[in-house]
N, CA and C of each residue as an Amber inpcrd file, in Angstrom:
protein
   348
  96.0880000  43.1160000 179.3090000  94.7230000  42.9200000 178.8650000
  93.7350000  43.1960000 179.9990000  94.1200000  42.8830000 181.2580000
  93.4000000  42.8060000 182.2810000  93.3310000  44.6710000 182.7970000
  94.0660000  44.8310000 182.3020000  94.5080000  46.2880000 182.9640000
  93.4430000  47.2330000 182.2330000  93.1060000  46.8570000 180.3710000
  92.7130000  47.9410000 179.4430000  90.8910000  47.1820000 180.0180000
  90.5860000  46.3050000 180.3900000  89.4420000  46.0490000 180.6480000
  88.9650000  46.5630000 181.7660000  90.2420000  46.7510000 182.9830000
  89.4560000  47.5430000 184.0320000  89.6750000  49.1250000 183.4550000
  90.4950000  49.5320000 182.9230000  90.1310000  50.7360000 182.0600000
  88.9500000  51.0960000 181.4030000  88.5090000  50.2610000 181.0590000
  87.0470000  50.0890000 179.8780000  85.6530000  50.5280000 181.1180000
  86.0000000  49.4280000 181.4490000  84.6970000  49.4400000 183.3080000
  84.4910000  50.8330000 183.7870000  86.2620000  51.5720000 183.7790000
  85.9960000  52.6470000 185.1280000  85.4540000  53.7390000 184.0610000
  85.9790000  53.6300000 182.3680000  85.6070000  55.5830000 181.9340000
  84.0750000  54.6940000 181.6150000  83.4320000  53.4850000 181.1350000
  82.2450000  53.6440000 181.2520000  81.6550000  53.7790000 182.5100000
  81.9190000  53.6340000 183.2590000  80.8810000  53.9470000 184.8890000
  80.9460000  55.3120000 185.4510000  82.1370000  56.2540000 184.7240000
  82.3210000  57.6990000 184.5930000  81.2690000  58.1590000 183.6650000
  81.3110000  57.5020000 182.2560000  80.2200000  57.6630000 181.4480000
  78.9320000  58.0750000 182.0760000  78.7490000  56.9950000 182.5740000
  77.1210000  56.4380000 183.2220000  76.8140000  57.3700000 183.7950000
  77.5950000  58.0260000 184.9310000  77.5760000  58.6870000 185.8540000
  77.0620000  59.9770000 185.1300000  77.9870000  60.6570000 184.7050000
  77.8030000  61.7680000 183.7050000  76.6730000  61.9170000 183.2380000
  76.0830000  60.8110000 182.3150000  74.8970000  60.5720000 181.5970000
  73.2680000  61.1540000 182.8940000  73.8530000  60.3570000 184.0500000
  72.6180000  60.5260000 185.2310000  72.4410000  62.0040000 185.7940000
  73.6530000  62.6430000 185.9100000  73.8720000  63.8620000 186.2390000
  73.0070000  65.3000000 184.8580000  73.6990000  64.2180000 183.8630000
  73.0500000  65.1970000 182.8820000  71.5610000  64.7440000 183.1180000
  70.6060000  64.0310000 183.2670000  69.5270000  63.7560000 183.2280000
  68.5610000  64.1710000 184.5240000  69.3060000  63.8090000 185.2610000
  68.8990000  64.9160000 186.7660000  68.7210000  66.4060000 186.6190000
  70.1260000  66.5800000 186.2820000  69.8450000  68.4400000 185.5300000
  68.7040000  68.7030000 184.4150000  68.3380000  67.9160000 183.6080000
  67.4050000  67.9640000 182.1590000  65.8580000  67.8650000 183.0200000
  65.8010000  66.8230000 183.6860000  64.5420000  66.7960000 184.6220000
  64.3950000  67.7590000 185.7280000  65.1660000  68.3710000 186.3870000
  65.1460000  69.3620000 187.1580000  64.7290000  70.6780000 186.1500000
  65.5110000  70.5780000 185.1780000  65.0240000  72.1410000 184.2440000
  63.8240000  71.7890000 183.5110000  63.1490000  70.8900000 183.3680000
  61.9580000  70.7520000 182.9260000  60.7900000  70.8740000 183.9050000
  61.5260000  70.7160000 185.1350000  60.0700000  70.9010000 186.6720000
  60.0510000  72.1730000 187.0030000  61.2710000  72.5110000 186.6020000
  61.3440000  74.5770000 186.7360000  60.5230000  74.8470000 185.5990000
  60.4420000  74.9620000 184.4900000  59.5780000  75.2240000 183.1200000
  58.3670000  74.9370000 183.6490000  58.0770000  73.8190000 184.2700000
  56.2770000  73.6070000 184.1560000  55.8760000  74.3730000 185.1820000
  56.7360000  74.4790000 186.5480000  55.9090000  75.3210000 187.5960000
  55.8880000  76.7650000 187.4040000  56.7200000  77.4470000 186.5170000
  56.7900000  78.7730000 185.8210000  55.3770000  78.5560000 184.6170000
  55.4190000  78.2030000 183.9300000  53.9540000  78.1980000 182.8590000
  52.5230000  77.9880000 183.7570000  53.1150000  77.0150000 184.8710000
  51.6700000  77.0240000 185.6350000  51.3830000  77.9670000 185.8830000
  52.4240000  78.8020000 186.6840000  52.2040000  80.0270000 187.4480000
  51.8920000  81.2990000 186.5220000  51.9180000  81.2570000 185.7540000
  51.8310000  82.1300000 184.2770000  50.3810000  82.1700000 183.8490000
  50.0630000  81.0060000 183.7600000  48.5760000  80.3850000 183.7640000
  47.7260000  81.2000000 184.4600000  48.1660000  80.2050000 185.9860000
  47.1810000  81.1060000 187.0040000  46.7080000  82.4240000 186.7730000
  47.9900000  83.0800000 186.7990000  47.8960000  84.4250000 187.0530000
  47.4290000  85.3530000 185.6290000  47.5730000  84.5660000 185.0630000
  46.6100000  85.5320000 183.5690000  44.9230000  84.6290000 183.6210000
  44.9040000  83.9950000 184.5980000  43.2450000  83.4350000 184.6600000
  42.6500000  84.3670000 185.5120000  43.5720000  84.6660000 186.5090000
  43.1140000  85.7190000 188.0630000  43.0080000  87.0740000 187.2450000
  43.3880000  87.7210000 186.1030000  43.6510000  88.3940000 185.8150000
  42.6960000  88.6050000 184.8540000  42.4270000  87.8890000 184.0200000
  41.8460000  87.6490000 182.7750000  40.1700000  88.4330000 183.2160000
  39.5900000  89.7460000 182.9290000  38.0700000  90.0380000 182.8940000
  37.8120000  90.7060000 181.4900000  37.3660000  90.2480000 180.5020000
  36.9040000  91.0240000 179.3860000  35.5780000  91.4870000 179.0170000
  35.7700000  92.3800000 178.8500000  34.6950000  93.5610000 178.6590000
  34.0230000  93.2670000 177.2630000  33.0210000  93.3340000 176.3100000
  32.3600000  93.2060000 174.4530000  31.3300000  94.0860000 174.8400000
  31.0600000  94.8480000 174.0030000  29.8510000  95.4040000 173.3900000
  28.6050000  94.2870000 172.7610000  27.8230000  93.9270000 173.5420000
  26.9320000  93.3060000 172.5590000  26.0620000  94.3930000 171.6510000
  26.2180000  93.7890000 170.3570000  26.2280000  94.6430000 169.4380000
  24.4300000  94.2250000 168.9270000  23.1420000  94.0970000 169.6180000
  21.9080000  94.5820000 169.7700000  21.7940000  95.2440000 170.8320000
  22.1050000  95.3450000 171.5930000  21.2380000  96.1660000 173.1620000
  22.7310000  97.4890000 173.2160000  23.6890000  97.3730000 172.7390000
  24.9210000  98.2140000 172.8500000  25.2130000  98.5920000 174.2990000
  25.0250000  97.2840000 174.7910000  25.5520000  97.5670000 176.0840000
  26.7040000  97.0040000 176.6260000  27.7190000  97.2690000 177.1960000
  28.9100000  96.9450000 178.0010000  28.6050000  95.3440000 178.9000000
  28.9680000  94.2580000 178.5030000  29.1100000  92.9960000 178.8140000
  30.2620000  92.4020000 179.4730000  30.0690000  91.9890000 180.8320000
  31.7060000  91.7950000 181.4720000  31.4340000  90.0590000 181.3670000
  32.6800000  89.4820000 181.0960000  32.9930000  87.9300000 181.0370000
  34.3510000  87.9510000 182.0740000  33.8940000  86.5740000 182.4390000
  35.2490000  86.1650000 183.4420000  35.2290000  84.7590000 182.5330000
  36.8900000  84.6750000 183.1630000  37.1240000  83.0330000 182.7260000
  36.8200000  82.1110000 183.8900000  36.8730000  81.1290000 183.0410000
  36.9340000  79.8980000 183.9530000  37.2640000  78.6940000 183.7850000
  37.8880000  77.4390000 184.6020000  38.5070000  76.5570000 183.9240000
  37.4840000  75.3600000 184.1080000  36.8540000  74.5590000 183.1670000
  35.7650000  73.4710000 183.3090000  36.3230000  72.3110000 184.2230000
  35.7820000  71.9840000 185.5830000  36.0990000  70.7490000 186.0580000
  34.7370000  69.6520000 186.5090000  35.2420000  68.6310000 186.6310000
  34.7020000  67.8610000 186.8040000  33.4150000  67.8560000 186.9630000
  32.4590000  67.2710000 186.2540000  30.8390000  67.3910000 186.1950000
  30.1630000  68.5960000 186.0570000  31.2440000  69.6440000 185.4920000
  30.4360000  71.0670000 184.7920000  29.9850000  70.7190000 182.8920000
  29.2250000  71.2410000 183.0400000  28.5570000  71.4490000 181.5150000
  28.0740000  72.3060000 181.5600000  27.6400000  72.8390000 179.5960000
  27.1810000  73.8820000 179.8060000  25.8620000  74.5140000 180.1690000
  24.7520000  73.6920000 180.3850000  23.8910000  73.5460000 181.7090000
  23.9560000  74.3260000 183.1010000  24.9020000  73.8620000 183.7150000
  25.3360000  74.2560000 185.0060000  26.0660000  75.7760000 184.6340000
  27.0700000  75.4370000 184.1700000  27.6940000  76.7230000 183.9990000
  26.8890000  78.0930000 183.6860000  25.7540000  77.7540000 182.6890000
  25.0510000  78.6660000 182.5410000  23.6290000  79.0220000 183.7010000
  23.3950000  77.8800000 184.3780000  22.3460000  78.5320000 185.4000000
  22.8790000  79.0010000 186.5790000  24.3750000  78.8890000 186.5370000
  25.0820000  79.4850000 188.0270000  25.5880000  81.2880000 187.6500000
  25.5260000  81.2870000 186.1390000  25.8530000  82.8750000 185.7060000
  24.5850000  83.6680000 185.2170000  23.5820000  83.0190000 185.0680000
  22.6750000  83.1830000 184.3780000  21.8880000  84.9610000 184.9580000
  21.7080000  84.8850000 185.6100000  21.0500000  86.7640000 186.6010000
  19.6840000  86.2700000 186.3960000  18.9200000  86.9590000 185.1590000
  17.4410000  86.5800000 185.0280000  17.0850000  86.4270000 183.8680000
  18.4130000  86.1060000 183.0020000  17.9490000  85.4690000 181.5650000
  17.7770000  84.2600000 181.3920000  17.2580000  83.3630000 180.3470000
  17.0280000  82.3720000 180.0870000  18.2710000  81.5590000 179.8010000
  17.9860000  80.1520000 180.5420000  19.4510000  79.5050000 180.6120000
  20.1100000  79.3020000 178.8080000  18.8540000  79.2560000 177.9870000
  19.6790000  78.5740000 177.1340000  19.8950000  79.9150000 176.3570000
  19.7530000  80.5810000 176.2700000  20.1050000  81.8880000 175.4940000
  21.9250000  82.1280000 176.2900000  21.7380000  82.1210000 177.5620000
  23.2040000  82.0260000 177.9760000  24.1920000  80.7340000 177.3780000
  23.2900000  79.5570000 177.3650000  24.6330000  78.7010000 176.6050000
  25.3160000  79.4820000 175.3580000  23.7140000  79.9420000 174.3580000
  24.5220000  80.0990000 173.1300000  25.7470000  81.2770000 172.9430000
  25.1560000  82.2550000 174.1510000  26.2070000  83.3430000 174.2900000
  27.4070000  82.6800000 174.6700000  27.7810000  81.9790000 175.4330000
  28.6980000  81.0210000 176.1190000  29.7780000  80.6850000 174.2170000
  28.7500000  79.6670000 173.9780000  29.3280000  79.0950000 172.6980000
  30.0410000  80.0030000 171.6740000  28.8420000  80.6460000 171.7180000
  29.5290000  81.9720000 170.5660000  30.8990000  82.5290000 170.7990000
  30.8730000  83.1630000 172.5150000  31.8960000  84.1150000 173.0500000
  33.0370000  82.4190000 172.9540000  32.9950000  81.6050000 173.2460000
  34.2890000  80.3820000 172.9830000  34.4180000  79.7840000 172.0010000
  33.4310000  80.2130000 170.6480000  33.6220000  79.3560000 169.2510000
  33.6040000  77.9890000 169.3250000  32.5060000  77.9290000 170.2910000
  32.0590000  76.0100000 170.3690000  31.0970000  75.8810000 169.5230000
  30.9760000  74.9900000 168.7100000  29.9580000  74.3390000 167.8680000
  29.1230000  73.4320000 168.0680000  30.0580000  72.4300000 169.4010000
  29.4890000  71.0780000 170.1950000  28.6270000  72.0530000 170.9400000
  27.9130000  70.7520000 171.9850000  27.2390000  71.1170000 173.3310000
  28.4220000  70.3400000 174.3700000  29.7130000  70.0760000 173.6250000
  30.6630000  69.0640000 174.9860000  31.7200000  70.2090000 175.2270000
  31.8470000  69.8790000 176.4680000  32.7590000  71.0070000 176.8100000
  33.8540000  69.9480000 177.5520000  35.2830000  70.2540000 177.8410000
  36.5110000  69.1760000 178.2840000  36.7400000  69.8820000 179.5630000
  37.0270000  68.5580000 180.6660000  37.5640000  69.2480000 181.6830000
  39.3310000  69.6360000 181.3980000  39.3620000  70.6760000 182.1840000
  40.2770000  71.7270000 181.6700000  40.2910000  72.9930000 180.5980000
  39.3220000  72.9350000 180.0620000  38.8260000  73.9840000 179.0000000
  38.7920000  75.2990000 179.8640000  39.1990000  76.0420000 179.4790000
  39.4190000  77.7100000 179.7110000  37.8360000  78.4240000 178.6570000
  36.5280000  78.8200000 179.4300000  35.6770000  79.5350000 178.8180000
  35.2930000  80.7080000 179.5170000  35.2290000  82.0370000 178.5740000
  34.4960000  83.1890000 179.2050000  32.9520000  83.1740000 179.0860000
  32.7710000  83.5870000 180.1650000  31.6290000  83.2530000 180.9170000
  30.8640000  84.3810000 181.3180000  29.9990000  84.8410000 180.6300000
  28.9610000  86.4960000 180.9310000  28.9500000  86.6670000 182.4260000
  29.4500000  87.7080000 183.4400000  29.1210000  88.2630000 184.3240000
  27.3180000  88.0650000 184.8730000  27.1840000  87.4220000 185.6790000
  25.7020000  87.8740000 186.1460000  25.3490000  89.5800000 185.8300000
């Protein structure tokens, strides 16, 4: 009896073991996944310049992205891109070109943003 109980102890603490190993490996392949998508991220943000026709003046319009942080709105955002148009005519271009309806924008939000 004594014998099948230390039997019992050692394949569960083999168990256990196993179980941690598999979970080390599961968390290790999940920190590989996120720093690959980050990096994926980045590099289609560095990358990311789109060109539109605005379709009154038919002229060639360059947008960059950008990612909203901390204490940007679309206020700021628009008087730092703005050249010599009127700030709020740039929000609505802003809104339009990101299909915002609010005036709230989230930090972390990805918006293209008219070229000066």
């Amino acid at each position: 009896m004594k014998e099948n109980i230390a039997l019992d102890y050692n394949s569960a603490d083999k168990l256990i073991s196993k179980i941690k190993r598999n979970h080390k490996r599961l968390i290790y392949i999940r920190r590989r996944i996120c720093v690959v998508l980050t990096i994926v991220a980045m590099l289609s943000l560095l990358i990311t310049s789109v060109y539109a026709i605005d379709v009154n003046s038919k002229k060639q319009i360059e947008y960059k992205s950008m990612v909203v942080k901390s204490g940007d709105s679309l206020w700021s955002i628009a008087s730092n891109n703005n050249g010599n148009k009127d700030i709020r005519t740039i929000i609505r271009e802003i809104k339009k070109i990101n299909n915002i309806s609010q005036n709230t924008i989230n930090i972390g939000d990805i918006l293209m943003v008219p070229v000066k």
